[in-house]
C-alpha positions in Angstrom: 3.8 30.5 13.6 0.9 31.2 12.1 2.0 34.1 10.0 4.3 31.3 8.4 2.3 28.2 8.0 1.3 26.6 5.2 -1.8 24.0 5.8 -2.6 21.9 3.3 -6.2 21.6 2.8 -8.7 18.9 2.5 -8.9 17.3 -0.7 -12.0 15.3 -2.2 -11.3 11.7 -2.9 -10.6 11.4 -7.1 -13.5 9.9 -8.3 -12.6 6.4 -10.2 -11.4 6.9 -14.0 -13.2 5.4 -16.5 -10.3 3.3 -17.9 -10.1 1.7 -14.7 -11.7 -1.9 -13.9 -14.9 -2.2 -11.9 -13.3 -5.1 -10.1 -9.9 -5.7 -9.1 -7.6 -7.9 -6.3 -7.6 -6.3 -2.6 -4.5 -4.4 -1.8 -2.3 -2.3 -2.9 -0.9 -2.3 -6.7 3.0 -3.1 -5.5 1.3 -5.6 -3.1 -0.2 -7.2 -6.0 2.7 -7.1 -8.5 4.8 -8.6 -5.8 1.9 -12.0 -5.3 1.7 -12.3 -8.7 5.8 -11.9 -9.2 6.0 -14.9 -6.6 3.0 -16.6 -7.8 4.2 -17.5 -10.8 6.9 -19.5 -10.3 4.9 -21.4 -8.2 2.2 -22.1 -11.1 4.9 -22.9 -13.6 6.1 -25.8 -10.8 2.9 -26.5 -10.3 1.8 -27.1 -14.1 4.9 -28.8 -14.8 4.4 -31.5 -12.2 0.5 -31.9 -13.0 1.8 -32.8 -16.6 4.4 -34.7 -15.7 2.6 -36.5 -13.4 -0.2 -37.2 -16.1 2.7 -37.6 -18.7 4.2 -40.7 -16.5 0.6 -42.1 -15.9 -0.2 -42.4 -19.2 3.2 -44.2 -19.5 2.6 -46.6 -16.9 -0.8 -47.7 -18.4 0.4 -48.0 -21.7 3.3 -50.1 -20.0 0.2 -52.2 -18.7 -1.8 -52.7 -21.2 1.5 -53.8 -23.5 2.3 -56.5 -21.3 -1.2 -57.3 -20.6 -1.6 -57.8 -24.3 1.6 -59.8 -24.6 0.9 -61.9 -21.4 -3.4 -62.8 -22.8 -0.5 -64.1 -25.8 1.5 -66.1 -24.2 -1.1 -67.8 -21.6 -3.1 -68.5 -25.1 -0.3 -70.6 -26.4 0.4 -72.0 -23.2 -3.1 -72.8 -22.6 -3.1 -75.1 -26.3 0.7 -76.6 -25.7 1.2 -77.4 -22.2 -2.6 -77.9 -20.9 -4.8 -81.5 -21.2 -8.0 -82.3 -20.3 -8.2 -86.2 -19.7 -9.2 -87.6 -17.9 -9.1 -84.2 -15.7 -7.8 -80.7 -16.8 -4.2 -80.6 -15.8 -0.5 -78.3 -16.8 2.1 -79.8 -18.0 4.7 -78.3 -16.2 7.8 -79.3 -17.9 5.7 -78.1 -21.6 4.9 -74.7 -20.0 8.4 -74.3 -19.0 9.5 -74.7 -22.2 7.1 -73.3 -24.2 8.1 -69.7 -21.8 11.6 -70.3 -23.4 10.8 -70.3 -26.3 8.1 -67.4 -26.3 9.3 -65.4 -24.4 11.8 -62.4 -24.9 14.6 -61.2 -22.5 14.5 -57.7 -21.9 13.7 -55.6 -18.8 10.8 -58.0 -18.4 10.4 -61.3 -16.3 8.1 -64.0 -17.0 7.1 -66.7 -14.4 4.4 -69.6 -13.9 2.7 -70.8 -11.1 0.3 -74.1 -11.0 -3.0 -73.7 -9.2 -1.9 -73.8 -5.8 0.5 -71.0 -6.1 3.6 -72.9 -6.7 6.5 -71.8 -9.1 7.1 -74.0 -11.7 8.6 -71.8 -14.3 11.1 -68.7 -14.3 12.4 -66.7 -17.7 15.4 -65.3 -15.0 16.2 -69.1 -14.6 15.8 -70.5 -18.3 17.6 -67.9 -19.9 20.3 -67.8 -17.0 19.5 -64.1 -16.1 22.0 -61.9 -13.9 21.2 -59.0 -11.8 23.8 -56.9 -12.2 24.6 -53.7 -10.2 27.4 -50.9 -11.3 30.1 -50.9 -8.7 31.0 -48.1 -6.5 33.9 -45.6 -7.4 37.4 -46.7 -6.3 38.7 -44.5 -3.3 41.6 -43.0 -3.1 44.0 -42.8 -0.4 43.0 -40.4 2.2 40.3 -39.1 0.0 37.1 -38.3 0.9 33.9 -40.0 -0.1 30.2 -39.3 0.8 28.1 -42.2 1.6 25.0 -42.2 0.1 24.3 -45.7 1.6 21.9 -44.0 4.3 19.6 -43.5 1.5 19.0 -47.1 0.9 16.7 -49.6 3.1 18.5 -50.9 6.2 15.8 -53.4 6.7 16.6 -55.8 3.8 15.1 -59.4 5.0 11.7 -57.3 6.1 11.8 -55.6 2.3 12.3 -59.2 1.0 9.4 -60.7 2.7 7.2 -57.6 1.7 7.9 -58.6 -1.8 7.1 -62.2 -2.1 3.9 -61.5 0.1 2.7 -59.0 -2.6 3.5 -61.1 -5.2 1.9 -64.1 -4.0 -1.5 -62.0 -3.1 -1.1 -61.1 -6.5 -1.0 -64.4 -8.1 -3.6 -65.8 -5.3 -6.1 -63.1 -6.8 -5.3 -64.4 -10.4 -5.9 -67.9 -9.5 -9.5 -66.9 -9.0 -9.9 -66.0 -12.7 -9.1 -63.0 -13.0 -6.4 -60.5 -14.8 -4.7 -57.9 -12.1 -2.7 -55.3 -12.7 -0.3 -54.0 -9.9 2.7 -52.0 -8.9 4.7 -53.5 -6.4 8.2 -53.4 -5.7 10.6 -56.3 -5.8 13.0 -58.0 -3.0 15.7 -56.1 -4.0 13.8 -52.1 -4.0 13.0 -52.3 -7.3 9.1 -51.0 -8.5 7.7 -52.6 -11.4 4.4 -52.7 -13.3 2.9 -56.7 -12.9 0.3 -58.3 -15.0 -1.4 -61.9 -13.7 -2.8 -63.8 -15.9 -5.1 -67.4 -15.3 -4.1 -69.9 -17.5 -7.1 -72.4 -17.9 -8.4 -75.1 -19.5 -12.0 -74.3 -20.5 -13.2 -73.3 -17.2 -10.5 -74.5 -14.9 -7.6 -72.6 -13.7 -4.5 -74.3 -14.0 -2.4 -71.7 -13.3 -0.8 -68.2 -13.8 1.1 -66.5 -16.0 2.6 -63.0 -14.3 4.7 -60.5 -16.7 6.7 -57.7 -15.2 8.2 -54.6 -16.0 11.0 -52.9 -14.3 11.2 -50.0 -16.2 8.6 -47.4 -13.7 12.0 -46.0 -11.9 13.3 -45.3 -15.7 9.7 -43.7 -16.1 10.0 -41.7 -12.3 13.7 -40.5 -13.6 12.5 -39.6 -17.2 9.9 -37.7 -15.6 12.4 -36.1 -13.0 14.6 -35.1 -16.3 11.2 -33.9 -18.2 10.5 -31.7 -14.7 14.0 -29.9 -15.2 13.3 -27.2 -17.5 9.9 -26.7 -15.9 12.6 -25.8 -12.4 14.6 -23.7 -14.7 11.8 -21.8 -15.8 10.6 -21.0 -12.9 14.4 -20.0 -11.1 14.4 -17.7 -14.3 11.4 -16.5 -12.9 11.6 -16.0 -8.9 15.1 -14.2 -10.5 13.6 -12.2 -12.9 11.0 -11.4 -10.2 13.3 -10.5 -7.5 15.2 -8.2 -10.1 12.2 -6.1 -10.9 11.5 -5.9 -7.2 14.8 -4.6 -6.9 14.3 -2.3 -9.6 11.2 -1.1 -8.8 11.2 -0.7 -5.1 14.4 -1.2 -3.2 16.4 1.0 -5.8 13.6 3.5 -5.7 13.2 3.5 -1.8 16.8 3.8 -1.2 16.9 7.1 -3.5 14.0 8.8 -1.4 16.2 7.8 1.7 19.2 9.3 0.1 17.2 12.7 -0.9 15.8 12.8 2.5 19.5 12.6 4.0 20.4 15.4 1.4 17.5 17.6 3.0 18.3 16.6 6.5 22.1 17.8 5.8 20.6 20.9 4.7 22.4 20.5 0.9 18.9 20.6 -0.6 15.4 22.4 0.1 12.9 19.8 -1.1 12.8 16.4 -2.6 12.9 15.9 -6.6 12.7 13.2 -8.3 10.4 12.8 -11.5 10.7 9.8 -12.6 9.7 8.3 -9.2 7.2 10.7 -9.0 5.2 9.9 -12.5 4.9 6.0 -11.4 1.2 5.3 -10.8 1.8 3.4 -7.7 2.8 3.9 -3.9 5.9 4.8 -4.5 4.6 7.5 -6.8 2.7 8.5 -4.0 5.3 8.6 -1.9 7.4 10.2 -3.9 5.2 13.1 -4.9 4.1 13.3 -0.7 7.7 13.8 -0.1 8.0 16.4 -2.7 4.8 18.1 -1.3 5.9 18.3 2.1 9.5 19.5 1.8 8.0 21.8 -0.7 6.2 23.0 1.9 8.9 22.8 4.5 11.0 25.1 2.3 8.6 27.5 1.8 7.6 27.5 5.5 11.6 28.4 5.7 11.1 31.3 3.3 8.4 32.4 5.5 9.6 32.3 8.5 12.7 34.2 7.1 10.6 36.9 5.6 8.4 36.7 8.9 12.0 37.6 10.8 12.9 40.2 8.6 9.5 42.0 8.6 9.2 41.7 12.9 12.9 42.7 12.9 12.1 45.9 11.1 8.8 46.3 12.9 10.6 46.4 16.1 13.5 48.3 14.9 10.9 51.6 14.6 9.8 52.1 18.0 12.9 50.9 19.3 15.1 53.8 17.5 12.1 56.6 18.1 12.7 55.6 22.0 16.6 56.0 21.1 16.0 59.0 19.6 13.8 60.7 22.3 16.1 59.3 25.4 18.9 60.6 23.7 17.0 63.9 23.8 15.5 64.2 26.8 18.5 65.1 28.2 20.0 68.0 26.3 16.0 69.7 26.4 15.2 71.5 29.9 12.3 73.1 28.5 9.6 71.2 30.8 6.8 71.5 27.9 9.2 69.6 25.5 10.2 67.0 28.3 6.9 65.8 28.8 6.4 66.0 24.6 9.3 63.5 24.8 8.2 61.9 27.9 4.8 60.9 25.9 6.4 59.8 22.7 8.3 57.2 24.9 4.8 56.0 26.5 3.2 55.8 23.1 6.9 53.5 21.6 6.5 51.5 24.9 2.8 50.9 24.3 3.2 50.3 20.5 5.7 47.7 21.2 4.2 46.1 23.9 0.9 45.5 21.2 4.2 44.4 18.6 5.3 41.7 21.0 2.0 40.7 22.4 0.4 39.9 18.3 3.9 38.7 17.3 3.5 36.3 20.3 -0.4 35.3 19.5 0.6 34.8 16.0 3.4 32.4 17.0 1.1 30.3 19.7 -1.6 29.8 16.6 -0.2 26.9 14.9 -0.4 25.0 18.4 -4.2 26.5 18.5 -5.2 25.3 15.2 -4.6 21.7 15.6 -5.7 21.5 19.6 -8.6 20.7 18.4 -10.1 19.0 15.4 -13.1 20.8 13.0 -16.5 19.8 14.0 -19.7 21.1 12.8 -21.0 24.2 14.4 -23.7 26.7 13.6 -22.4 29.5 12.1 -25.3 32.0 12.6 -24.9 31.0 16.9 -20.9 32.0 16.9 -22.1 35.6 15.0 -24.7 36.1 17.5 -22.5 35.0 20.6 -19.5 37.6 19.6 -22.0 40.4 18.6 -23.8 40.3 21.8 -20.1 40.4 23.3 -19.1 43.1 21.8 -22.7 44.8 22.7 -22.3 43.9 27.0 -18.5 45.2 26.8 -18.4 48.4 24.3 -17.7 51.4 26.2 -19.6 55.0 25.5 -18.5 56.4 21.8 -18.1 53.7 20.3 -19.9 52.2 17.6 -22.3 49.5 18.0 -21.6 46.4 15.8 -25.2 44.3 14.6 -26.2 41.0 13.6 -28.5 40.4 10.7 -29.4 36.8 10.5 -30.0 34.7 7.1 -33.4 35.1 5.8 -33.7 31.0 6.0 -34.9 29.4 9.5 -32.5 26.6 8.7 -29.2 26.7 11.0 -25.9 27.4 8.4 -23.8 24.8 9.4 -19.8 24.7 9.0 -17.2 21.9 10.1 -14.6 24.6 11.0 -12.4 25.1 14.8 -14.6 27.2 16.6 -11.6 29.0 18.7 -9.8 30.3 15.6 -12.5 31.2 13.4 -14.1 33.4 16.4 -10.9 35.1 16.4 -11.3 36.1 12.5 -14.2 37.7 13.4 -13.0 39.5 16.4 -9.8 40.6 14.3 -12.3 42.0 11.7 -14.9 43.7 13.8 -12.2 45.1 15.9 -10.7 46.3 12.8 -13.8 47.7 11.2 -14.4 49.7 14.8 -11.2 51.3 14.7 -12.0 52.7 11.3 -15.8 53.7 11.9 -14.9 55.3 15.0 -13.2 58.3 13.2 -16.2 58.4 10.7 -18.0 61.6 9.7 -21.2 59.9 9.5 -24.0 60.1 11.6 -25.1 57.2 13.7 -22.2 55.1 12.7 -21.9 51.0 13.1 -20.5 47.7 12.4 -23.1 45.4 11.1 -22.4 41.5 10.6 -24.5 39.6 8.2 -25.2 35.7 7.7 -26.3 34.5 4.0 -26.7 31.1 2.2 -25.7 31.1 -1.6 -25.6 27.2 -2.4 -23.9 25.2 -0.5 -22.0 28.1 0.7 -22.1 30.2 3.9 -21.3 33.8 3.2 -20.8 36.1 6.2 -19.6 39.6 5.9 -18.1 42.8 8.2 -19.4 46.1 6.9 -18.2 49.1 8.1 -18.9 52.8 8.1 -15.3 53.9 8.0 -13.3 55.8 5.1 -13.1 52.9 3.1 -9.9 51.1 1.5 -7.5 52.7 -1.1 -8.8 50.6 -4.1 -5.3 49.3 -4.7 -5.1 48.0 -1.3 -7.7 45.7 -1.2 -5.3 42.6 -1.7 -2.4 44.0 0.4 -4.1 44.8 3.3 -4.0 41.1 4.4 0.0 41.5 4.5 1.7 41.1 7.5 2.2 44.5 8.9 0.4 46.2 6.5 -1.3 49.2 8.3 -3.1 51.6 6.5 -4.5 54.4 9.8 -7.4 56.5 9.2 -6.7 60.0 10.0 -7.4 60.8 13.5 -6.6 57.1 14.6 -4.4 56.5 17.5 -1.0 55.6 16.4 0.3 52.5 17.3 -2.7 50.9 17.5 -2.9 48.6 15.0 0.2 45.9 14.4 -0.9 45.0 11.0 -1.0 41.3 12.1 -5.0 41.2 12.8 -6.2 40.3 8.8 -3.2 38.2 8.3 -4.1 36.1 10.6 -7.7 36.3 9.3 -6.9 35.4 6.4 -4.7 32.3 7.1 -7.3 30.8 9.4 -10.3 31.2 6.7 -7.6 29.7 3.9 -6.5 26.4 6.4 -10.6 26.0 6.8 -10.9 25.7 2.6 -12.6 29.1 2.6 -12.0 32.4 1.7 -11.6 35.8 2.8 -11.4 39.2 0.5 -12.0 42.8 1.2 -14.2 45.3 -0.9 -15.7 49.1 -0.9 -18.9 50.2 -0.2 -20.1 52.3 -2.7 -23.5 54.2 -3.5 -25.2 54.6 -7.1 -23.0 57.6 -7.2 -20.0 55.6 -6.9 -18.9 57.2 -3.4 -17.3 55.3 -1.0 -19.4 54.5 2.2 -17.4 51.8 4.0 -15.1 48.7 3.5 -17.0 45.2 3.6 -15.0 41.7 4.5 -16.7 38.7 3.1 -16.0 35.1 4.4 -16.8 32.1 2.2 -17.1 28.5 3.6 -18.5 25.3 2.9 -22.5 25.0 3.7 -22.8 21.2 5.7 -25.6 22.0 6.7 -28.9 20.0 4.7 
């Protein structure tokens, strides 16, 4: 209804504050808080594993260059013991195999010789009577369960087997050409370990090779698994820490709007109110505050439409018990004058209501009105000129003319308003200022409508030649049903709807809309004047 509407109006985008950065991610600020929450568990994985990983390479390479030192050792001493050159260099196998005895140390390490053409001739698992030794599995119990992990290990054990000793010897048939390698390779049995091959040779001959090996990279791989663990923890503490605040700061939050919502749809509450959502400086602030706004203005639509119910109720309640009173009378009076006294007093309650119903009615169908169409820039000074030259082809003899004085400027005064309800402002107040000049006194009365820029405004105003405005109605007159007759006036011509709905469709454009006397030097009243303000789009 559009005696009860309240329209929010177009608000200018906040300009940026100064405290706030020039540059900043895309998105929303919960969309960022929630990346970033996610984020950085990932980055904690992520920089654990990049140091862990650097962390176990360092290890293997020290673990290299230890047994690469130890092995350029043990080839030396080799080379001077177990080596001859007459009449042609040559290794003495049996020397070699005991000088690796007695050099070499048992540990996690193997030692083994081959001559030049790839042959083994020494092995420190063999000399020191070395046994592989694997933990056995857990004894079942009787009808218990047990989970075999044996689909973990390699089914393919003879292929694995072969892989290794063809590694191994491309390893020692590199060496053999004079050179040291380092590898990792993994042994028959699914082991990995770090190998060093070293020539041993006799001046420039190679007479064989040394190869050292270390099985300790899987104890490196499960150090480094341990070292990753509170790098994991971290970063569960994390995603749960994250998922908390999330909770906390929009799930918990979300579900209270719902549940205020709920409380206004069951009618327990007016309007939505919740501070402490409502100070956040995020969506859900917005929200929050949105949802306040609107069922703030939802409630005070209510009160409206309440107070619009009361006021039509007792607006129709006065012709209504006039017409009770004079049918109720018309038939105890048989003087003929006095019957058609009564007779006119009915026509006049009928009429009266009939202009009630009709501007109650046109009041109610301008909601729908406003928003049929959407504001588009018009020329201001056209509209005035269309409805004066309206009113000029359809006035009727004794009445007074109404007249357009343009702006002094040639440039158009442009306004992005809704043509179809802002022509009806004007109607409502040139019909209004009509009724009042037609019972003037004056000589050569009229309406006159004038057009003026003031800045980047568009001022138009509704002068009249009329008795003026009581000075301490110049605010209530835009009341609904406020109806202030000039003497002489028809009664029941006037509803008291016509400048309430004025002034509602000026305020839903962002303008305004106020009433004022004319006066002369002497102070005398000489009319009333309406003055609309709206915004000047024009250049």
């Amino acid at each position: 209804m559009a005696s009860v509407t309240v329209t929010a109006r177009p608000e200018a985008a906040a300009p940026p504050r100064e405290d706030e950065p020039r540059w900043r991610l895309p998105g929303s600020r919960l969309g960022r808080l929630i990346v970033a929450l996610n984020l950085l568990g990932l980055v904690i994985l992520t920089i654990g594993a990049l140091v862990q990983n650097e962390l176990s390479q360092g290890l293997i390479r020290a673990e290299e260059e230890s047994l690469a030192t130890q092995g350029r050792g043990i080839a030396h001493v080799i080379e001077e013991a177990a080596t001859f050159g007459d009449p042609a260099p040559g290794l003495d196998e049996q020397r070699a195999r005991d000088t690796l005895q007695v050099l070499f140390i048992q540990g996690s390490q193997r030692a083994r010789i081959y001559d030049n053409q790839g042959q083994l001739i020494a092995d420190s698992y063999v000399l020191n009577d070395h046994i592989v030794q694997e933990p056995l599995p857990p004894i079942e119990k009787p009808g218990g369960f047990h989970f075999n992990w044996d689909f973990l290990k390699p089914k393919n054990q003879p292929a694995q087997a072969e892989r290794a000793h063809a590694d191994l010897a491309a390893e020692v048939g590199r060496a053999l050409q004079g050179q040291t390698v380092h590898d990792m390779r993994t042994t028959e049995g699914g082991q990995r370990v770090v190998s060093v091959s070293i020539p041993i040779q006799r001046v420039q001959a190679v007479l064989g090779v040394l190869t050292l090996e270390s099985g300790d990279v899987d104890q490196v791989v499960a150090d480094q698994r341990r070292a990753l663990i509170p790098f994991i923890l971290i970063a569960v503490a994390v995603t749960l820490t994250s998922s908390f605040l999330l909770s906390r700061l929009i799930a918990l939050p979300v579900l209270r709007l719902a549940r205020a919502a709920d409380r206004v749809t069951a009618q327990r509450a007016r309007a939505i109110s919740l501070p402490d959502i409502a100070e956040r400086d995020d969506e859900l602030g917005d929200l929050s505050r949105s949802l306040e706004t609107m069922t703030q203005t939802l409630s005070e639509r209510m009160d409206a439409i309440e107070g619009f119910a009361a006021d039509v109720a007792h607006e129709i309640r006065n012709p209504l018990t006039s017409m009770r009173s004079a049918v109720e009378t018309l038939d105890l009076v048989t003087d003929s004058g006095a019957r058609d006294r009564l007779t006119g007093i009915l026509k006049a309650d009928v009429g009266r209501l009939d202009r009630l119903v009709t501007d109650i009615s046109n009041a109610s169908r301008l909601d729908a009105e406003m928003f049929r169409e959407a504001p588009r820039p018009i020329n201001f000074g056209e509209l005035l000129r269309n409805l004066v030259d309206y009113y000029g082809q359809a006035a009727n003899p004794g009445e007074p003319p109404v007249a357009y004085l343009p702006p002094e400027s040639e440039a158009p005064v442009m306004v992005r308003v809704r043509e179809g309800p802002l022509s009806q402002v004007f109607r409502n107040l040139i019909d209004n200022a009509r009724s009042f000049t037609a019972v003037s006194a004056r000589p050569n009365p009229s309406v006159r409508v004038t057009l003026r820029r003031v800045g980047r405004q568009a001022i138009a105003t509704v002068e009249d030649d009329g008795p003026g405005l009581p000075p301490e109605n110049l605010e209530t007159v835009f009341d609904r049903f406020y109806t202030a007759r000039p003497k002489g006036a028809a009664f029941g011509v006037h509803s008291g709807l016509g400048l309430s709905i004025a002034r509602q469709i000026v305020e839903a454009h962002g303008g305004k809309i106020r009433a004022e006397n004319r006066t002369d030097d002497t102070g005398a009243v000489l009319g009333a004047r309406f003055i609309v303000t709206l915004a000047d789009i024009g250049g």
